[in-house]
C-alpha positions as CSV (number, residue, x, y, z in Angstrom):
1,X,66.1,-15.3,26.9
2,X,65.8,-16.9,29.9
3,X,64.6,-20.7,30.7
4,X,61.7,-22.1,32.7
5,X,62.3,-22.0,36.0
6,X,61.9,-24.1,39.1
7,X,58.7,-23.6,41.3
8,X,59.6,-21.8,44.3
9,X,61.5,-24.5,46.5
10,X,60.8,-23.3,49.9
11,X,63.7,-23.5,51.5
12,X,65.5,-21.7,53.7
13,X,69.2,-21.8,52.0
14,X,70.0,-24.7,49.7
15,X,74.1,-25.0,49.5
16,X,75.6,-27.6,46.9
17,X,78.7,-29.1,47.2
18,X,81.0,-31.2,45.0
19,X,82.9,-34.1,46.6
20,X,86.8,-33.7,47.1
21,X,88.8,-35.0,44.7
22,X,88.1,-38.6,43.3
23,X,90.5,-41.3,42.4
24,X,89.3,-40.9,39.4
25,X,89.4,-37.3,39.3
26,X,92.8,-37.9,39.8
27,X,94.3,-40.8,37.5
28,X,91.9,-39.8,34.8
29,X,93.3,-36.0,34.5
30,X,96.6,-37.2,34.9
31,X,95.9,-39.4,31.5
32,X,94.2,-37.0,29.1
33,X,97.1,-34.8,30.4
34,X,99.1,-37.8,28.9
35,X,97.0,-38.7,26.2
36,X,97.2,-42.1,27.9
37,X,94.3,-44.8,26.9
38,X,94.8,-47.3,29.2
39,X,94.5,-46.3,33.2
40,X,94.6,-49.1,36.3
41,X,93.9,-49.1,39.5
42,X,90.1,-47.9,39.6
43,X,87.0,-49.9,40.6
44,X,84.1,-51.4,38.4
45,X,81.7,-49.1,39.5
46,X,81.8,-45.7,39.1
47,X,80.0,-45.5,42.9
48,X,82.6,-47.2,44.6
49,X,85.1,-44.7,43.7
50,X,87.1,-43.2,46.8
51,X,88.3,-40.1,47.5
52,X,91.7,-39.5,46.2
53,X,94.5,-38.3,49.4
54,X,93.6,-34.9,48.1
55,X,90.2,-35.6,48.5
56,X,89.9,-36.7,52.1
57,X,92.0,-33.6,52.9
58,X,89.6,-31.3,51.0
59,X,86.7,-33.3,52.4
60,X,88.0,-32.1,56.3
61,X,88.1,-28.7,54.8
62,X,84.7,-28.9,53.8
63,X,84.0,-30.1,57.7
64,X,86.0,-27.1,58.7
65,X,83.6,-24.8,56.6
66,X,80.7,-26.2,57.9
67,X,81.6,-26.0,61.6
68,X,82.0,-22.3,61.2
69,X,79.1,-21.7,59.4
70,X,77.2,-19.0,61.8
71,X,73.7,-20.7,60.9
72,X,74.6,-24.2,59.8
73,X,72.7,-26.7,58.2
74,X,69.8,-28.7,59.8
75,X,70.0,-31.6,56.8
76,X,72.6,-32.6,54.9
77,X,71.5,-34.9,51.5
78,X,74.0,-36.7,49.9
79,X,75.0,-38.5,46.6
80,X,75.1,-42.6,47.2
81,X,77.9,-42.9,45.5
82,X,81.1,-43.5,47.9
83,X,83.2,-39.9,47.0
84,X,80.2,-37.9,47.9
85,X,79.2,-39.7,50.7
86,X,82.6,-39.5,52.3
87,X,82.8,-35.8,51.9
88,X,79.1,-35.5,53.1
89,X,80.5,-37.4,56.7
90,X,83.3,-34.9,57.1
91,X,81.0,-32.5,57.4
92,X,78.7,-33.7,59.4
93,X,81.2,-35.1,61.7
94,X,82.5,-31.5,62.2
95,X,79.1,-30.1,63.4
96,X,78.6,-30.5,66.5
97,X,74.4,-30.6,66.6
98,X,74.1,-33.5,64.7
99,X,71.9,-32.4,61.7
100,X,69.7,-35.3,60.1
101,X,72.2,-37.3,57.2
102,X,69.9,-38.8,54.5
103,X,71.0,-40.3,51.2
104,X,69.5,-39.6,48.4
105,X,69.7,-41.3,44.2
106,X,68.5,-38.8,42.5
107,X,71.9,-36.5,43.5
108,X,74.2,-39.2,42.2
109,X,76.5,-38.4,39.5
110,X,75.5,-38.2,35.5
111,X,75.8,-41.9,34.3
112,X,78.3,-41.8,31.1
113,X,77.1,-44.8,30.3
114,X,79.9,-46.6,27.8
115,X,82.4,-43.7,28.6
116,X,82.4,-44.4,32.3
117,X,85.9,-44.0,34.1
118,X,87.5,-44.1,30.9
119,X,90.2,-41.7,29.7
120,X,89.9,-39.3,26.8
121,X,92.2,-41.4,24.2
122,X,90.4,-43.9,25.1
123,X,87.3,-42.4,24.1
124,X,88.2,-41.1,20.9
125,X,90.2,-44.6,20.0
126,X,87.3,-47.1,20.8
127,X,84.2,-44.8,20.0
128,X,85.2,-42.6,17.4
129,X,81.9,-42.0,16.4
130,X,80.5,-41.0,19.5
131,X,83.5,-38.7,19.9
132,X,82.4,-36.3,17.1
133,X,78.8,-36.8,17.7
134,X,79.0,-35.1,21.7
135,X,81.0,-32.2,20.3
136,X,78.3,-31.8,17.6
137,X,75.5,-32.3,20.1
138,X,76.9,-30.1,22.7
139,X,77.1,-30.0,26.8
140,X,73.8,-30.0,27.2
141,X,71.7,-32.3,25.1
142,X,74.1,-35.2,24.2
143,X,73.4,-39.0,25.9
144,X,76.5,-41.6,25.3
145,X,75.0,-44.5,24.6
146,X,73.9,-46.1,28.4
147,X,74.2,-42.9,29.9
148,X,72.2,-39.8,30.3
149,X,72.4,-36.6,28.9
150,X,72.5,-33.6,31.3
151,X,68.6,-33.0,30.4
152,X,67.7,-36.5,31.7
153,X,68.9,-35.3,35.1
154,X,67.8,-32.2,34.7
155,X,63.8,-34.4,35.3
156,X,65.8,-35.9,38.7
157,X,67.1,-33.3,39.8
158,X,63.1,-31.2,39.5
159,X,61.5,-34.2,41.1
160,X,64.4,-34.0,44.0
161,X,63.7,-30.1,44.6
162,X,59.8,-30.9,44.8
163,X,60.2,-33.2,47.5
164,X,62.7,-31.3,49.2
165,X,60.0,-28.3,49.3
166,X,57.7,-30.6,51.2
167,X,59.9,-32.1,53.6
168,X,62.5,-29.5,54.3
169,X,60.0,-26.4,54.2
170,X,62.1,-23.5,55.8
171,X,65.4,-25.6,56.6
172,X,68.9,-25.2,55.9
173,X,70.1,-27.9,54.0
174,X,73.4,-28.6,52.6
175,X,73.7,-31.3,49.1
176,X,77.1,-33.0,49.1
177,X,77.2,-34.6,45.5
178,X,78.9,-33.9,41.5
179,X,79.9,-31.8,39.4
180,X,77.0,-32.4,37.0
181,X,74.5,-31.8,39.9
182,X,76.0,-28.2,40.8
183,X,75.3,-27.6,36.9
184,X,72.2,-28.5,36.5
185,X,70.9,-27.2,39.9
186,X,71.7,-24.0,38.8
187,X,70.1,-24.5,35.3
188,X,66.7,-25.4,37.1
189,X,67.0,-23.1,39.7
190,X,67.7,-20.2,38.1
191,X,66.2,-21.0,34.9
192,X,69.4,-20.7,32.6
193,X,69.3,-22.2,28.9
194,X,72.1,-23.9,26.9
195,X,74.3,-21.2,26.2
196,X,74.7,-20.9,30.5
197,X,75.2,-24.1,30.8
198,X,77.5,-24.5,28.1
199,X,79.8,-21.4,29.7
200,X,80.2,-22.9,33.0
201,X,81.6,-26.0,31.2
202,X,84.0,-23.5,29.1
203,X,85.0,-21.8,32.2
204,X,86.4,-25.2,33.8
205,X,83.4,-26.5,35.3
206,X,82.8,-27.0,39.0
207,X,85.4,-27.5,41.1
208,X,86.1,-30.3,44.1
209,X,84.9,-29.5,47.7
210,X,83.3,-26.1,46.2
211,X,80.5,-24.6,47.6
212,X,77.7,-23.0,45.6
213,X,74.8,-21.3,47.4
214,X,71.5,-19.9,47.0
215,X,69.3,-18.0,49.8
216,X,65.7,-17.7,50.0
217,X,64.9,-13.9,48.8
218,X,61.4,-13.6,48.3
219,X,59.3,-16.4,47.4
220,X,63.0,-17.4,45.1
221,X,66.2,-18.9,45.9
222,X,68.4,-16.5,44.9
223,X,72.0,-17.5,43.9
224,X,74.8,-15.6,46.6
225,X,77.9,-18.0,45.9
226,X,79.0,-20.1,43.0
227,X,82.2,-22.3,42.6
228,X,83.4,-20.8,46.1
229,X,86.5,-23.2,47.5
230,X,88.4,-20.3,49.9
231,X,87.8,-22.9,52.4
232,X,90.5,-24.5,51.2
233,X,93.2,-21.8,51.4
């Protein structure tokens, strides 16, 4: 069974990619690794998170990637939020024709709402509740209180794809945003249901500075790469 699918999103090729490694990718990994509850050294805001060093190395390997793309990208939309929007810079740095750099909300990460930038101990300690209600709920459907659940963006992230139909009609463009984003792209997209979804998270998820592609085949995008980081071999 398969699920509804996006309207036809005339584009040319539509590439997604996540963001190089966060700070908060990193410290936060590093303490569920730990079972640690308490973490320092991050921002308020869950925008205003950097890139890790990691990060800004796999963000000039993304810039790499893009410069020897044979047919590169003619707009590049980005995530607000500071990890995405440094990665998105590398890469347009790196090519050389100067393709029009928008911003763009609707590509910003899921909003965790009163789980953001915490640790998993931390989670389970303060919210217990709410702990055992998302794994009951599941991947797809679940909303922490103040957040979203990956359905709200799923309504973003089909109002982003109509406007990018209109205004990017038979461009290349390249998304620099989350991990989140990559997911539920492909769930509109392709028209996947919970079970898909719910795999990809099993499977580890999207990975940083990955590349995920569809090309236009048809009057459909059609997925050719998914999860793709040999760029940063």
């Amino acid at each position: 069974m398969n699920g509804f699918p996006a309207p036809a999103v005339n584009v040319a090729e539509l590439v997604a990619v996540r963001h190089g490694q966060s700070l908060s990718n990193q410290i936060l990994i590093a303490a569920n690794q730990a079972g640690i509850a308490e973490v320092t050294g991050l921002p308020a805001r869950d925008a205003d998170v950097p890139l890790s060093e990691r990060g800004e190395r796999e963000a000039l390997a993304v810039g790499r990637w893009a410069q020897a793309l044979e047919t590169p990208p003619d707009l590049v939309i980005s995530s607000p939020y500071l990890r995405a929007r440094r990665t998105a810079e590398a890469a347009v740095a790196a090519l050389g024709h100067a393709p029009e750099f928008l911003l763009d909300d609707r590509v910003r990460d899921r909003e965790i709402g009163i789980f953001t930038l915490l640790p998993e101990a931390a989670v389970k300690a303060t919210y217990p509740e709410e702990y055992a209600r998302r794994d009951a709920t599941g991947f797809l459907y679940y909303r922490p209180p103040g957040g979203e659940a990956h359905t709200d963006m799923a309504l973003r992230l089909r109002s982003f794809l109509d406007d990018l139909s209109r205004i990017a009609a038979d461009r290349r463009v390249l998304v620099v945003a989350h991990d989140s984003v990559v997911v539920m792209l492909r769930y509109i997209i392709e028209g996947l249901v919970e079970a898909d979804v719910a795999g990809i998270a099993a499977a580890g998820g999207i990975r940083n500075a990955s590349v995920t592609r569809w090309e236009r085949q048809g009057s459909r995008l059609r997925l050719t790469a998914f999860n793709d980081i040999r760029h940063l071999d």
